[in-house]
C-alpha positions in Angstrom: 6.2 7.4 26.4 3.3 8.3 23.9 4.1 7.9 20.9 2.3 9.5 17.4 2.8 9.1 13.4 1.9 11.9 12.0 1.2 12.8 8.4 3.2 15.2 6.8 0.8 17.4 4.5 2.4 17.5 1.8 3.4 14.0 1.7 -0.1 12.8 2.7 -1.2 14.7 -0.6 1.6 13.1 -2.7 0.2 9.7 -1.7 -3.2 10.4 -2.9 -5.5 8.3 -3.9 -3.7 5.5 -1.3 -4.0 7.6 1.2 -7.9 9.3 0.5 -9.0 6.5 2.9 -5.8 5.8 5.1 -3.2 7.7 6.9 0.1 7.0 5.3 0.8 4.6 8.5 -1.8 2.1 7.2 0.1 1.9 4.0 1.4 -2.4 3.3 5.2 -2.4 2.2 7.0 -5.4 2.6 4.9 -7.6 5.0 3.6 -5.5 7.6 2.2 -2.2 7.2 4.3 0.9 8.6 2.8 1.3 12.0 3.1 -2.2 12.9 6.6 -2.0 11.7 6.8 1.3 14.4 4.8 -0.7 17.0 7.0 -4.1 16.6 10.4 -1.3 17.4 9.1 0.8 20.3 7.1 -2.0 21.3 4.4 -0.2 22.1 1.1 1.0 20.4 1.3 4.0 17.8 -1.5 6.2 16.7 -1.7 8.4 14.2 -2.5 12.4 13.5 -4.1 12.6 10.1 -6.3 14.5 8.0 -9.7 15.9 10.4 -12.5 13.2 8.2 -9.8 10.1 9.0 -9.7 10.9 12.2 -12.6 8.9 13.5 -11.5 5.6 12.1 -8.2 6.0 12.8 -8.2 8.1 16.5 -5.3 9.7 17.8 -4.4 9.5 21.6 -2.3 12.0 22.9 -0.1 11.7 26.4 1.1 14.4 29.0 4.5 14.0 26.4 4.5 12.7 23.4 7.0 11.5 21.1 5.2 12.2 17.5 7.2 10.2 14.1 6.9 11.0 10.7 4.7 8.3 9.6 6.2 7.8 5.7 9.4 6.4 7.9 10.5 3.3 7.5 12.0 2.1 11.4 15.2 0.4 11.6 17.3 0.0 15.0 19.6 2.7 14.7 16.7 5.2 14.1 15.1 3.9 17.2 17.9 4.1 19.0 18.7 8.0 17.8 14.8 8.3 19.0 15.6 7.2 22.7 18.4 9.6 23.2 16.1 12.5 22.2 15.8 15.4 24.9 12.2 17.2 25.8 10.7 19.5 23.1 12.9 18.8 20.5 13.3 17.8 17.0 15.3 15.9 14.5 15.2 16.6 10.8 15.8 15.3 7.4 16.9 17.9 5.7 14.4 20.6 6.2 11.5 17.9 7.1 10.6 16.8 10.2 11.1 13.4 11.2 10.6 13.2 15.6 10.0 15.1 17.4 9.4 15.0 21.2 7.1 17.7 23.2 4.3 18.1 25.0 3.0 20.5 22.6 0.3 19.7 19.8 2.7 20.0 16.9 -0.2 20.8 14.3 0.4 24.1 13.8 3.9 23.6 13.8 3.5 21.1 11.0 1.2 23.4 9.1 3.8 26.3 9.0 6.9 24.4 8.6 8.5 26.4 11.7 10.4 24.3 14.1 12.2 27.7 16.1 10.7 26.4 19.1 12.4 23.4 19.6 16.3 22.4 19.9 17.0 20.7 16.6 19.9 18.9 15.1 20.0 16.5 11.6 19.7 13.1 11.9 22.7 10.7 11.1 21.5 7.7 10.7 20.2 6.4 7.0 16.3 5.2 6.3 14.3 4.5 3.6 10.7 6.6 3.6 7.6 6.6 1.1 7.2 9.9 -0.8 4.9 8.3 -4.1 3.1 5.9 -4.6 5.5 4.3 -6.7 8.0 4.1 -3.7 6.1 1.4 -2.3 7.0 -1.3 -4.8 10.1 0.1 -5.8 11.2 0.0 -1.9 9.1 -3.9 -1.4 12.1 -6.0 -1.8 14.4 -4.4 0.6 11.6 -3.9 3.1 10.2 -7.5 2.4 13.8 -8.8 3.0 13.8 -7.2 6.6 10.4 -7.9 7.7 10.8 -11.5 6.6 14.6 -11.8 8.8 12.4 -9.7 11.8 9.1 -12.1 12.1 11.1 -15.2 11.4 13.9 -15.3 13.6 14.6 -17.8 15.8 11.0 -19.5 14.5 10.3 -22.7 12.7 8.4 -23.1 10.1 5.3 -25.5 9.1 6.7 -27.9 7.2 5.3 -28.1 3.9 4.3 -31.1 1.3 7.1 -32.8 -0.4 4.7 -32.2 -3.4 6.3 -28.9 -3.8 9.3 -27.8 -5.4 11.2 -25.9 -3.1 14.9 -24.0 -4.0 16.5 -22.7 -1.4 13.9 -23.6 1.1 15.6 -21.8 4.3 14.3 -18.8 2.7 11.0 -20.3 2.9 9.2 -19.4 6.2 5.4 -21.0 6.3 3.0 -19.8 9.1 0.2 -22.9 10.7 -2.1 -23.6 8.2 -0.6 -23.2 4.9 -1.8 -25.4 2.2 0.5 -26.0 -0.7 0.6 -28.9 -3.2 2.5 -29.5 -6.7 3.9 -25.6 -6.6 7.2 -24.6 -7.7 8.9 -21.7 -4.6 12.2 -20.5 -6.1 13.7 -18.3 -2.9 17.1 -18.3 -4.9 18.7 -15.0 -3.4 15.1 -14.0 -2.1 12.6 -14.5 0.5 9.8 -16.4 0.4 7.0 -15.4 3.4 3.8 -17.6 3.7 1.4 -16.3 6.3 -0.8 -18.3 8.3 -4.0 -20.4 6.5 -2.5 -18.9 3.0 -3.1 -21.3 -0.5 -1.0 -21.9 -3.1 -2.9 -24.1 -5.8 -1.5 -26.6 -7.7 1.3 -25.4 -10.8 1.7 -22.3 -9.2 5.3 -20.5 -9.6 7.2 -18.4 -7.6 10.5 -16.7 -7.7 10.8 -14.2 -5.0 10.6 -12.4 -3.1 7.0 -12.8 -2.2 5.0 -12.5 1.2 1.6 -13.7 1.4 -0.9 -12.4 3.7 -3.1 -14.5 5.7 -5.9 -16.3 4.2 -4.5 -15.0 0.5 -4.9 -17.4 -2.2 -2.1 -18.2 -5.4 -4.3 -19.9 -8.5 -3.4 -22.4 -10.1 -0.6 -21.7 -12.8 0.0 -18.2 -11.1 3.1 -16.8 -12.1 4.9 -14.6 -9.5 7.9 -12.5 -10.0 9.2 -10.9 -6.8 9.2 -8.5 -4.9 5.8 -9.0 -5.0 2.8 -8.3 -1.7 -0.4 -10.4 -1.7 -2.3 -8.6 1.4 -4.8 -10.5 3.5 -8.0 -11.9 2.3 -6.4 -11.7 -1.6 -7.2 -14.0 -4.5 -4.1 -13.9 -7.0 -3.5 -15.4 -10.8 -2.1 -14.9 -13.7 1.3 -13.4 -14.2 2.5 -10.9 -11.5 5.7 -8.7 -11.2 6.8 -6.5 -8.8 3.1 -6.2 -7.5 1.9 -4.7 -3.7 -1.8 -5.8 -3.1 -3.0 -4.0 0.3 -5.6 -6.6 0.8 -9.2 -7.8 0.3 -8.6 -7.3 -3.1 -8.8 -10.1 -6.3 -6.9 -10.5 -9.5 -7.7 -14.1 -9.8 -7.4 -14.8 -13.4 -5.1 -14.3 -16.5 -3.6 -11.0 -17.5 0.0 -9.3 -16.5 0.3 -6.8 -13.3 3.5 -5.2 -13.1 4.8 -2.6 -11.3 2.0 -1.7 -9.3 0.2 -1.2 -6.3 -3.3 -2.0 -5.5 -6.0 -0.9 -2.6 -8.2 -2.9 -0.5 -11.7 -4.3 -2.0 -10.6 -3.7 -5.8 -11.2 -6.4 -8.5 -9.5 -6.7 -11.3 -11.5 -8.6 -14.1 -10.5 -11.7 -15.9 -7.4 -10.9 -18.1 -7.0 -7.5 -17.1 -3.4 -6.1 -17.7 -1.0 -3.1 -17.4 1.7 -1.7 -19.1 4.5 -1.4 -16.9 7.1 -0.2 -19.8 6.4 2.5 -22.4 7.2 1.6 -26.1 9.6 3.8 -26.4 11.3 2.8 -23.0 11.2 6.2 -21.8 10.6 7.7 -18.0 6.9 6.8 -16.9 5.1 9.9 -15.8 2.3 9.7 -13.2 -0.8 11.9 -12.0 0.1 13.8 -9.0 -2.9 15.3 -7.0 -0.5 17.7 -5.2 0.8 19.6 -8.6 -2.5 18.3 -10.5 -0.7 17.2 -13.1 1.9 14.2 -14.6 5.1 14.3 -13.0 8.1 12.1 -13.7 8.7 9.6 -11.9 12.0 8.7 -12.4 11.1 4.6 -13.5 11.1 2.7 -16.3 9.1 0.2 -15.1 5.7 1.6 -13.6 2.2 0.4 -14.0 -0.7 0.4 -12.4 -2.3 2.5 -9.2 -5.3 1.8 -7.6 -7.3 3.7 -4.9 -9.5 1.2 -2.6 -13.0 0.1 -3.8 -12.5 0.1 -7.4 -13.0 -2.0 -10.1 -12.8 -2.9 -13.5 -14.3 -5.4 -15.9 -12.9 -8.2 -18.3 -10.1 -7.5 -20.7 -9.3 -4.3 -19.3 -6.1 -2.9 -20.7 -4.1 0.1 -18.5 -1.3 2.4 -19.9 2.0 2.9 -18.4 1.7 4.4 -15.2 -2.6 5.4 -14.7 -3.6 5.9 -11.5 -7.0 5.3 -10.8 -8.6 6.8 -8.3 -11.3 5.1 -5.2 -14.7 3.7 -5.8 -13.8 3.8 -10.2 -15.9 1.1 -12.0 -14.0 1.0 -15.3 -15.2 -1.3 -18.1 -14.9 -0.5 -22.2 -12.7 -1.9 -25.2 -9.7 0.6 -25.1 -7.2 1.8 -23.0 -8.8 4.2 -20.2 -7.0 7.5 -19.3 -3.7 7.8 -17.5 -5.6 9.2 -14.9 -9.1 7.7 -13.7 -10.8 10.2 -11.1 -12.7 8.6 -8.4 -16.3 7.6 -8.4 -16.1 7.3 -12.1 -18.1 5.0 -14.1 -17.2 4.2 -18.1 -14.1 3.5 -19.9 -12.2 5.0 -22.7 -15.6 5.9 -24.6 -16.5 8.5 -21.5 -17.1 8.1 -18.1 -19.7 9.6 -16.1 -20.1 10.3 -12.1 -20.9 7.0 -10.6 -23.5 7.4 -7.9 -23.1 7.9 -4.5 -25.6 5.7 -3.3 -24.8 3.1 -6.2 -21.1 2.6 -4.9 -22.1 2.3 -1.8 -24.3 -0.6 -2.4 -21.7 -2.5 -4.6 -19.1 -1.7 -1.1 -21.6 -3.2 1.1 -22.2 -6.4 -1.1 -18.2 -7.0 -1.7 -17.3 -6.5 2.1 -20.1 -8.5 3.1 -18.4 -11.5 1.5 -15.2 -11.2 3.7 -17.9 -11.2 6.8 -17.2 -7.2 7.3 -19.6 -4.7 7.6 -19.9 -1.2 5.6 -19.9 0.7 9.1 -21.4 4.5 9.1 -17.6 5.2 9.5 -16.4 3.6 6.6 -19.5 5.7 4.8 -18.7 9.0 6.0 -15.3 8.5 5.1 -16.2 7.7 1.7 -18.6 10.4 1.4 -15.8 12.5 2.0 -13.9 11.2 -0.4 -16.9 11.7 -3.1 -17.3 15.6 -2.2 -13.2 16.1 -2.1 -13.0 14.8 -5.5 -16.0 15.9 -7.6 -13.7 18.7 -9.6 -11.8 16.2 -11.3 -14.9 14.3 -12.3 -15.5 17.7 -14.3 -12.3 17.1 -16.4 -13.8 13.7 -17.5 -17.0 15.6 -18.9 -18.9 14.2 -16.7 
């Protein structure tokens, strides 16, 4: 069998600015992303039907009969196992959403107009958690972590680690070959701790998990981690870190609080940046949705910072409760920026003005360069979409 994720619309849009450069099955919860959460339970490999300009990056193969999955899913067994009794050209739904469905149709059109009358259709009775916002992705991290951590460790030993380190509870500690760890403090005290393979924790680091690490991630000296927290691949983390999701390739290496949050690929975060991750007056955070263009509640608390891939922002930066900032943002300026940072802006809380195509893509280029990856005419197109799609907000800024 063939199988698909397929963005949903309207859920695609929700997402936004996460998804402006990813379908929503690249998306990292927990350890893994969702499709190789999908690929690890139908063991087999998933594309994925997104937007037209994603397409090329992320192709979509399609079989004689395909079994297409609503990609903002999180899999579990009994889902899968709902999944393999389907019959042909059918569907099963979550409420009025779809969620499979099996045909050999292409189901675009049936997507775009919401009308499912063509297939035999029944509700699904088995429970799952799915990612509507943005903020679902760390709100959902520990219970996800948790799973992916029991999944990818089972049966598995891990590396041993240093005698250096101060370990609590260390069979929730799971190390992959080549983690280096000296004089740090793991706490997996009710939690999980998940260290992927050629990872670093420095020296005085301190954990209490959950926390997954990425491969060839770094923990700074005197880190402070507070759980359920993501470091991505290729990520450089310090300071003092709560209930943080870091996709990967991206660096907050220094002092300053991130809580709350989630975080693209290739951002930087300058030396004692922070974010507010609680208002003063304790009230419900509202955030910037692209789909209603404007700030809709969130129902949190606690909610900090969002941050679309390539962007950036200089030393002693200081973000509100719940901003989003969109991709390709270079924010620097004493102040607190706006709740709501467009992409391919340049400035701060004094103004902010269209940051050049051509400039960003240079600074891209330079920052990828030093992982050893190349700015591919893809990844540029992409981008260049992404510029043209957005330049109405970049009005609201005065820019």
């Amino acid at each position: 069998m063939n199988y698909i994720l397929f963005d949903c619309p309207d859920t695609w849009q929700d997402l936004l600015p996460l998804t402006y450069t990813r379908p929503i099955a690249e998306l990292r919860v927990g350890i893994t992303t969702i499709r190789e959460k999908w690929n690890y339970f139908l063991n087999a490999e998933a594309s994925v039907l997104t937007k037209d300009y994603l397409q090329e990056k992320f192709p979509v193969k399609f079989g004689k009969e395909n079994i297409y999955i609503n990609s903002s899913i999180i899999p579990n067994a009994k889902l899968i196992a709902e999944i393999e009794k389907m019959e042909k050209e059918s569907v099963l739904l979550s409420g009025d959403t779809m969620a499979v469905c099996r045909s050999t149709k292409d189901i675009t059109k049936f997507l775009a107009d919401k009308d499912f009358s063509a297939f035999s259709a029944a509700q699904i009775d088995v429970s799952f958690s799915q990612i509507h916002y943005p903020w679902d992705i760390f709100s959902l991290n520990g219970e996800v972590l948790e799973t992916d951590f029991l999944r990818l460790t089972a049966h598995r030993k891990s590396q041993q680690l240093s005698g250096s380190n101060n370990l609590i509870n260390s069979e929730n500690i799971f190390a992959e070959e080549g983690v280096e760890m000296e004089y740090a403090t793991l706490n997996a005290q009710d939690s999980y701790i998940y260290l992927g393979k050629n990872t670093t924790v420095m020296e005085g680091a301190m954990v209490r998990g959950s926390l997954a690490m990425l491969e060839h991630s770094y923990l700074k000296m005197g880190a402070k981690i507070y759980g359920p927290t993501t470091i991505g691949p290729h990520s450089k983390v310090g300071g003092e870190n709560n209930n943080v999701v870091i996709t990967g390739y991206s660096n907050k290496a220094h002092d300053g609080f991130l809580g709350n949050a989630v975080i693209g690929e290739w951002c930087n975060l300058g030396a004692d940046t922070n974010n507010s991750n609680l208002k003063n007056n304790y009230a419900e955070v509202k955030v910037w949705n692209y789909s209603r263009e404007r700030f809709i509640k969130t129902g949190l608390q606690f909610c900090g910072l969002i941050m679309g891939d390539h962007s950036k922002c200089a030393i002693n930066t200081s973000f509100n409760t719940g901003t989003v900032v969109g991709v390709s943002a270079n924010i620097f300026g004493a102040g607190f920026p706006r709740n709501f940072v467009p992409s391919f802006s340049w400035g701060g809380p004094q103004g902010v003005t269209e940051y050049g195509f051509n400039k960003a893509m240079e600074v891209a280029q330079i920052v990828m360069s030093r992982r050893q990856i190349a700015l591919s005419e893809i990844d540029i197109s992409l981008l260049k979409r992404v510029f043209d799609m957005t330049a109405d907000y970049r009005k609201y800024t005065g820019s």
